[in-house]
VOBA-1610 file (N, C-alpha, C; in pm, whole numbers, padded with zeros to 5 digits, always signed):
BEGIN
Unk+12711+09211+08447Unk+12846+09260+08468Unk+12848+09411+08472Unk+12948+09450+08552Unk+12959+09622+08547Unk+13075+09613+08482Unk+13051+09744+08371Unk+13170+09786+08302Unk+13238+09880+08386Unk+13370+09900+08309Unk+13448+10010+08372Unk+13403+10134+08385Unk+13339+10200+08309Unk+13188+10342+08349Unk+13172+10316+08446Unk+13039+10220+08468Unk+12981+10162+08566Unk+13029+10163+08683Unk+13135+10097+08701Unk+13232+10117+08820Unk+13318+10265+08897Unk+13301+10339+08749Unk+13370+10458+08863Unk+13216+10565+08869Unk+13112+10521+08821Unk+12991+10571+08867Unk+12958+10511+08996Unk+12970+10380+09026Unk+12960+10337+09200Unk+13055+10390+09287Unk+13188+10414+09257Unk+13232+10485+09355Unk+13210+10598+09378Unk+13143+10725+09272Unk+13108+10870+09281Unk+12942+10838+09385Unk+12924+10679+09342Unk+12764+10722+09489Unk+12811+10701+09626Unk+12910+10577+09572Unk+12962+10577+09724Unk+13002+10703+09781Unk+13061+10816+09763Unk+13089+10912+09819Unk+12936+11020+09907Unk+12862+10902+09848Unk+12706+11008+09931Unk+12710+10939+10058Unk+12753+10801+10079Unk+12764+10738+10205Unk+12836+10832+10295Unk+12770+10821+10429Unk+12836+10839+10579Unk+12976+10777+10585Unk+13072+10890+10621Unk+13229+10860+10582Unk+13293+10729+10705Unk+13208+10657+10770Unk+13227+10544+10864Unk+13131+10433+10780Unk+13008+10452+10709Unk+12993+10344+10643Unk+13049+10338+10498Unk+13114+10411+10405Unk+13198+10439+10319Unk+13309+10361+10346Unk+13382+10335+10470Unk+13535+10269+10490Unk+13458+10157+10540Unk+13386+10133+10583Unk+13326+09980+10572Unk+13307+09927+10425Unk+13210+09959+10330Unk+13218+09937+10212Unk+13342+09892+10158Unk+13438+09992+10168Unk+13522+09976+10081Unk+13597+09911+10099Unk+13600+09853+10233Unk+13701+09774+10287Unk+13613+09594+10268Unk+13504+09560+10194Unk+13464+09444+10176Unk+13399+09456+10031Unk+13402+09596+09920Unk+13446+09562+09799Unk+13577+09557+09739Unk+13569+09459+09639Unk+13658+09429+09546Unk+13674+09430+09433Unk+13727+09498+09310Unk+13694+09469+09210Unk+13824+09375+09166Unk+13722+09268+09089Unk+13802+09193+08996Unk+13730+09155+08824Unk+13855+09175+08719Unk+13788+09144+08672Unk+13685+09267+08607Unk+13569+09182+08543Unk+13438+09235+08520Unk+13344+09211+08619Unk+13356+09159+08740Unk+13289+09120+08848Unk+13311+09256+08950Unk+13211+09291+08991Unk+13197+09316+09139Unk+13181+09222+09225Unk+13260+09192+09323Unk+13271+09078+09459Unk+13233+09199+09597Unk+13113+09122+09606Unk+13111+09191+09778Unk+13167+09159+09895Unk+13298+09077+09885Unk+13369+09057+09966Unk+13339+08921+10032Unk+13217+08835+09983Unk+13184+08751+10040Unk+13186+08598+09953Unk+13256+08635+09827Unk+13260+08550+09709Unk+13229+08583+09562Unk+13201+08541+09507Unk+13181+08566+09351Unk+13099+08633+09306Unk+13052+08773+09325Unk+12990+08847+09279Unk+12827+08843+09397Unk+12754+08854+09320Unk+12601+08844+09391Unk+12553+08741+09447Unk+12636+08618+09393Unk+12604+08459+09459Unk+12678+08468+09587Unk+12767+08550+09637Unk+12848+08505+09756Unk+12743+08615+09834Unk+12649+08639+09833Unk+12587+08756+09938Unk+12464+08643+09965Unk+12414+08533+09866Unk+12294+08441+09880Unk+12308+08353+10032Unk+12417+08323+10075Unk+12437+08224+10166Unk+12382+08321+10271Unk+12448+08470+10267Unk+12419+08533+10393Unk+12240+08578+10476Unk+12172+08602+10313Unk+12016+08613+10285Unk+11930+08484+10323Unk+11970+08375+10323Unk+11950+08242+10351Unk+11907+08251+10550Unk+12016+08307+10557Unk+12010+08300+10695Unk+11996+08436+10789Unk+11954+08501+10688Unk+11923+08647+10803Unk+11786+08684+10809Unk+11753+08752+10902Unk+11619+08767+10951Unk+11562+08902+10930Unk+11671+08998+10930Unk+11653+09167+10888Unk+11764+09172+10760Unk+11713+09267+10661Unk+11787+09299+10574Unk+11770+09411+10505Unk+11867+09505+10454Unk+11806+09620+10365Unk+11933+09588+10249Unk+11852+09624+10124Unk+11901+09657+10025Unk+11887+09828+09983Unk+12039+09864+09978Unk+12024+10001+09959Unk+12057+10072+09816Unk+11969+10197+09766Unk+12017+10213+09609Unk+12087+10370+09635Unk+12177+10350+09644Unk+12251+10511+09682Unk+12217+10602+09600Unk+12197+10579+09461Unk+12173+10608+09312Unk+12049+10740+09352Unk+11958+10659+09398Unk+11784+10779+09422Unk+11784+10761+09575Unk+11907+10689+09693Unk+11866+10739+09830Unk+11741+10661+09939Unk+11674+10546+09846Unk+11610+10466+09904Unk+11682+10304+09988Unk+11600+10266+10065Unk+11635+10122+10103Unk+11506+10067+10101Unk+11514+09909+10054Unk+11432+09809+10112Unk+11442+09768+10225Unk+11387+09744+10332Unk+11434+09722+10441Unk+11312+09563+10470Unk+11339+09470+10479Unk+11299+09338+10532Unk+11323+09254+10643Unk+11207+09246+10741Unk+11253+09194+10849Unk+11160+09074+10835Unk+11211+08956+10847Unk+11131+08808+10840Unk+11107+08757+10990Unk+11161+08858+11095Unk+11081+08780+11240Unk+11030+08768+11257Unk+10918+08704+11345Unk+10798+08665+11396Unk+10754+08675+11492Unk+10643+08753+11576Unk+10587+08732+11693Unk+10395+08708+11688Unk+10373+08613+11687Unk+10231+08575+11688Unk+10155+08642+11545Unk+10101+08682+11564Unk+10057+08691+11391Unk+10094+08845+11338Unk+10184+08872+11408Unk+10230+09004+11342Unk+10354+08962+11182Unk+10303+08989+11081Unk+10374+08971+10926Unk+10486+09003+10912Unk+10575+08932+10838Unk+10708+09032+10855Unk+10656+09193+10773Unk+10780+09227+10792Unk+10800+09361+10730Unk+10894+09407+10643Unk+10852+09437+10532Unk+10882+09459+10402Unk+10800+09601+10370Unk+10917+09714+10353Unk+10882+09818+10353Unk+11004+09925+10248Unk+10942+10016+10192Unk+11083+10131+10109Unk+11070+10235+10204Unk+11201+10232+10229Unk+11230+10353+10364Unk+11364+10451+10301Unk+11336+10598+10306Unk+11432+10651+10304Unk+11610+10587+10370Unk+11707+10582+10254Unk+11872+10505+10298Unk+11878+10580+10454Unk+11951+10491+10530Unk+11960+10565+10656Unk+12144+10611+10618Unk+12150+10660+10751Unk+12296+10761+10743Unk+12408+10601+10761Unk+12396+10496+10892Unk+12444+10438+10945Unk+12374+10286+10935Unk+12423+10186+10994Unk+12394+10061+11024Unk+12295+10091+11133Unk+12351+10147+11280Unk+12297+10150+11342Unk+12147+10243+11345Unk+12165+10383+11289Unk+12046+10435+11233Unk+11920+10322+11224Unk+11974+10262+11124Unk+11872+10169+11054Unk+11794+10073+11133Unk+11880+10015+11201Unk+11809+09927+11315Unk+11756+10001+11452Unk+11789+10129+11452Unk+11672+10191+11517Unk+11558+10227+11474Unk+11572+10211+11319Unk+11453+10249+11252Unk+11306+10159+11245Unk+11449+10046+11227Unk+11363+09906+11263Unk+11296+09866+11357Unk+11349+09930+11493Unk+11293+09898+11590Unk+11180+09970+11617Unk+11178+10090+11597Unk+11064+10204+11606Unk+10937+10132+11518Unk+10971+10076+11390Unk+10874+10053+11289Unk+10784+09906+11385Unk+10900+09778+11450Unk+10865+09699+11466Unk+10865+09676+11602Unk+10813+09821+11704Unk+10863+09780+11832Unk+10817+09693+11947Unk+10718+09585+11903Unk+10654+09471+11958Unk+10820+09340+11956Unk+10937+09363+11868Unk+10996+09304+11875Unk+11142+09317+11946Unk+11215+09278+11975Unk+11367+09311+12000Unk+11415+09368+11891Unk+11546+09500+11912Unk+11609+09485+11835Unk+11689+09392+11806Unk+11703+09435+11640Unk+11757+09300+11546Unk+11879+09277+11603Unk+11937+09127+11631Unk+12119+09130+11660Unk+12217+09213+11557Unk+12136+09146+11389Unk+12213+09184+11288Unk+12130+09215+11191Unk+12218+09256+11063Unk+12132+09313+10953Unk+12254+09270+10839Unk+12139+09211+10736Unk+12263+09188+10637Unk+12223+09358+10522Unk+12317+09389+10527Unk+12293+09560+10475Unk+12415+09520+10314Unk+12329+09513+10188Unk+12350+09551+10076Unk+12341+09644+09999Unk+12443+09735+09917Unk+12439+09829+09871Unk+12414+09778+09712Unk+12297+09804+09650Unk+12294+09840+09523Unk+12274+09956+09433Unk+12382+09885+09345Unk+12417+10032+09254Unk+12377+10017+09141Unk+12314+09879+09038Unk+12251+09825+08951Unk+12131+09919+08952Unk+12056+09885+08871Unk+11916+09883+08817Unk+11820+09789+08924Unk+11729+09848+08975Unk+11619+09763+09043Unk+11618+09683+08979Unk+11567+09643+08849Unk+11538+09514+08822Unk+11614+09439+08779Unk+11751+09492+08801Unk+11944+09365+08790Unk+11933+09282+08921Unk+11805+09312+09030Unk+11828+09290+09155Unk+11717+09104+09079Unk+11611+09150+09011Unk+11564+08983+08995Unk+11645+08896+08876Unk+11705+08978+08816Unk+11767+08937+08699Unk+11882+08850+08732Unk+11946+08903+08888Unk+12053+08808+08955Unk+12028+08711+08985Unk+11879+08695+09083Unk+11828+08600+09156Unk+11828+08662+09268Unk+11915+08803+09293Unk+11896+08835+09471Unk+11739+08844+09475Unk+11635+08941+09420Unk+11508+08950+09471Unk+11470+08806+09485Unk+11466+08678+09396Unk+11410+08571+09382Unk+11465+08549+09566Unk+11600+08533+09585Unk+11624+08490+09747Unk+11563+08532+09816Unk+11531+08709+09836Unk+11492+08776+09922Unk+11297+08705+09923Unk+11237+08717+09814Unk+11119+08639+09777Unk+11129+08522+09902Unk+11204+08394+09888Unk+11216+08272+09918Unk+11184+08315+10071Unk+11269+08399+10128Unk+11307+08387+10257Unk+11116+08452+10305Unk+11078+08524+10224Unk+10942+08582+10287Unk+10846+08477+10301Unk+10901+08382+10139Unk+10765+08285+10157Unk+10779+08203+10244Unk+10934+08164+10346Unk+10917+08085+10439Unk+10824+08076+10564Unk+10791+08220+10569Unk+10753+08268+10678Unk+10563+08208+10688Unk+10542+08231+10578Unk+10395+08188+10555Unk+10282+08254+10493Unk+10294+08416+10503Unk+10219+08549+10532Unk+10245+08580+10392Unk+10138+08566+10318Unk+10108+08604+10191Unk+10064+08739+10207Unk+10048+08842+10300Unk+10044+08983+10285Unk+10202+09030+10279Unk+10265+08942+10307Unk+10403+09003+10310Unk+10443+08973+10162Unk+10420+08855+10114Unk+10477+08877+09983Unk+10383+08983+09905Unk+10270+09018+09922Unk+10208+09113+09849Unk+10325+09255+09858Unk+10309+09257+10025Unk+10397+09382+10062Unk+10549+09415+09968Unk+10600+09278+09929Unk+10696+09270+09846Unk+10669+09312+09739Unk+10598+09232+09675Unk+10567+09339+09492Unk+10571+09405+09512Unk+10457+09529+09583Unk+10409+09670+09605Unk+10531+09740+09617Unk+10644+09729+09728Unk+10764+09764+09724Unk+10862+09767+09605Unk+10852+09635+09556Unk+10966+09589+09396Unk+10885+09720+09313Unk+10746+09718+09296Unk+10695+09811+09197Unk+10726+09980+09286Unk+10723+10012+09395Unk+10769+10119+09411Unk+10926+10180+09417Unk+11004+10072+09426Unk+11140+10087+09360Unk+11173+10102+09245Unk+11092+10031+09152Unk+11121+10070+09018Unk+11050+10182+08976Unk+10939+10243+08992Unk+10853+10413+09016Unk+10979+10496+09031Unk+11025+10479+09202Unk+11102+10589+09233Unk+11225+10589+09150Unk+11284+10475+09115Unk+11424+10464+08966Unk+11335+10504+08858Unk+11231+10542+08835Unk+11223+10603+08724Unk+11198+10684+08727Unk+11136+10750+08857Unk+11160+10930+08860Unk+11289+11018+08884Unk+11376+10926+08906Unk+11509+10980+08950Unk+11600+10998+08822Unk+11577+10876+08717Unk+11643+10899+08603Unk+11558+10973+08505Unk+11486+11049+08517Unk+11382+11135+08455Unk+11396+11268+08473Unk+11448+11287+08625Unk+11488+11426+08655Unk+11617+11410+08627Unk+11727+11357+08634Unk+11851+11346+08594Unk+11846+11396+08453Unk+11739+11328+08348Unk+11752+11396+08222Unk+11690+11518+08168Unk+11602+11522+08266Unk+11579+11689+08285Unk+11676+11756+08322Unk+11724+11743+08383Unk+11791+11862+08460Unk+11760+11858+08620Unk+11608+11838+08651Unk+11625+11896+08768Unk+11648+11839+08900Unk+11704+11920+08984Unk+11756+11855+09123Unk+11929+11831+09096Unk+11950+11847+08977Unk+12112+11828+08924Unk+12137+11916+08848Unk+12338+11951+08871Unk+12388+12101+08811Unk+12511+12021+08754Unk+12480+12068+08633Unk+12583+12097+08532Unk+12717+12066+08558Unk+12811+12007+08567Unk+12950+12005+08622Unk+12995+12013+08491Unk+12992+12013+08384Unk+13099+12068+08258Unk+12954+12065+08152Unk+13007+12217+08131Unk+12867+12264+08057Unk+12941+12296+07866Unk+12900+12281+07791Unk+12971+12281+07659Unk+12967+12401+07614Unk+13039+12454+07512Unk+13066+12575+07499Unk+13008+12616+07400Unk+12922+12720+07383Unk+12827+12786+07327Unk+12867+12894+07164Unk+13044+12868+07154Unk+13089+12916+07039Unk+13106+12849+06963
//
C-alpha cells in the first residue's frame, strides 16, 4: 500500500514526466483509498490482464530515470529482449527505441508502458515481476530469462545508487535548509 507521503512523493516524480505523457498518466490514475488504481482495476492486479497479453512492455521508475523495456516477439531464433534503458521522454520515443534496438522486427503496434514509483523489489513482492517472468518463459529462450535477472539485479544497483546519493547530498539541493541559530 502507498501511504499518504508516498503519494504526494509520486506526484512530485510525476512532474519529471513530458507534460503530454504527465496528462496521460493522470488522466488513468486514481487514487482511492490506500490503493493506487492504474485505471485498469484494483491496484497492480488490474495491469496483470494487460501483461498477459502484450508483447512489448516497459516498466518505468521516474524515481532514478530508468525503464525496463521487454519485448517477447519473435523472429527465428532471435531472443526476446529484455534490457534497462534510460526512461524515454514519450511513448512514441520509446518504440523508436525499440525499433532501433530490434530492427530485424516491425515496429511494435503497442506497448503496455507502466510507471513505477515503488521500490524495485515492490515490483516481485506484487507479483508484477513474477507476470512479466511468465510471459518470458513462454517464449522458450532461457537467455532471456537470464537477461531478466541481470536486469532485476541492475535495477536494484541503480535504486541503490540513487538513494545513496540522495543521502549524500549529491546531484540534489537543499530546498529548506534548517537554521543554524
Amino acid at each position: 500500500m502507498i501511504g499518504k507521503k508516498s503519494y504526494l512523493h509520486f506526484w512530485m516524480l510525476l512532474g519529471t514526466l513530458n507534460p503530454s505523457e504527465l496528462v496521460r498518466w493522470i488522466t488513468v490514475l486514481k487514487w482511492k483509498g490506500e490503493k493506487l488504481d492504474f485505471g485498469y482495476g484494483s491496484g497492480v492486479d488490474g495491469v496483470f490482464k494487460f501483461i498477459e497479453n502484450a508483447e512489448v512492455m516497459a516498466v518505468f521508475f521516474p524515481r532514478f530515470g530508468q525503464s525496463i523495456v521487454i519485448d517477447v516477439r519473435l523472429k527465428e531464433e532471435d531472443p526476446p529482449l529484455v534490457r534497462v534503458v534510460p526512461m524515454a521522454r514519450s511513448i512514441a520515443d520509446r518504440l523508436r527505441t525499440i525499433k532501433r534496438m530490434r530492427p530485424a522486427l516491425p515496429r511494435p503496434r503497442d506497448i503496455v508502458a507502466i510507471p513505477w514509483v515503488g521500490y524495485v523489489g515492490a515490483m516481485d513482492s506484487s507479483g508484477l515481476w513474477k507476470k512479466i517472468i511468465a510471459r518470458i518463459e513462454e517464449t522458450g529462450f532461457p537467455e532471456a530469462l537470464a537477461a531478466a535477472d541481470k536486469s532485476f539485479d541492475e535495477l536494484v544497483r541503480m535504486e541503490r545508487q540513487e538513494l545513496a546519493q540522495l543521502i549524500m547530498g549529491e546531484q540534489y539541493d537543499t530546498l529548506w535548509a534548517r537554521s543554524t541559530s
